[in-house]
C-alpha positions in Angstrom: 112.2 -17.7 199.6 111.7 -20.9 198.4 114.4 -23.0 196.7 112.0 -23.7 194.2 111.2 -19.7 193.6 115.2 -19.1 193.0 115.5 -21.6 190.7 113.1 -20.5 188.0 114.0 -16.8 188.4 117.9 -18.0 188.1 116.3 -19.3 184.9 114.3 -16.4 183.9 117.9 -14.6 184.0 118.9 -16.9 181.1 121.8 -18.7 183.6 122.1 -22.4 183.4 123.2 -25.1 185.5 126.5 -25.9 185.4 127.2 -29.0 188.2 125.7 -30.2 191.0 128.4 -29.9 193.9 128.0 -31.8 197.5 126.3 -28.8 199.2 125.6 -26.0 196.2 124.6 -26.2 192.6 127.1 -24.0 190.6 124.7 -21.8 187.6 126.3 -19.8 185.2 125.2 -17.2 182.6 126.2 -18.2 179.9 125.7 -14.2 178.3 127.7 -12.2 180.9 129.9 -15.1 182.0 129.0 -15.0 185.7 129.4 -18.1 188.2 127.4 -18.5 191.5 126.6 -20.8 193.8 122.8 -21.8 195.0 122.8 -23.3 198.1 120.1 -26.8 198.5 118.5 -25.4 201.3 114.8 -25.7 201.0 114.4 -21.8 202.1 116.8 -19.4 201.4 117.0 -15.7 202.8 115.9 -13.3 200.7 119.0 -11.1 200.8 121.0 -14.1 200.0 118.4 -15.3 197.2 118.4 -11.5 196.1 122.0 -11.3 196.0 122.2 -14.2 193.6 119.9 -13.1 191.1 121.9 -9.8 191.0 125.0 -11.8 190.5 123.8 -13.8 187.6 121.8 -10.9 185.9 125.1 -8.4 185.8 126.0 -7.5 182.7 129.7 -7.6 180.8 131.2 -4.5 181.4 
């Protein structure tokens, strides 16, 4: 998947960037409270990618 492609569906979850680090932007949900890393890799895996999404979109249990 495209780096491009994550990004605006880590948007569509309603996360946010947080910080730009030296290898990873950090987003973060600002609803459930979640933190993960993106990777600036111009393609990303899709498991990877997947597993990211799924991490942002969790809700507060």
């Amino acid at each position: 998947m495209k780096r491009v492609e994550l990004i605006r569906r880590i948007h569509a979850t309603g996360s946010v960037l947080v910080r730009h680090g030296s290898k990873h932007d950090w987003y973060r949900n600002p609803e459930t409270g979640a933190y993960q890393a993106v990777p600036r890799h111009n393609e990303i895996k899709e498991r990877l990618a997947g597993r990211i999404i799924k991490q942002l979109s969790k809700s507060r249990e």
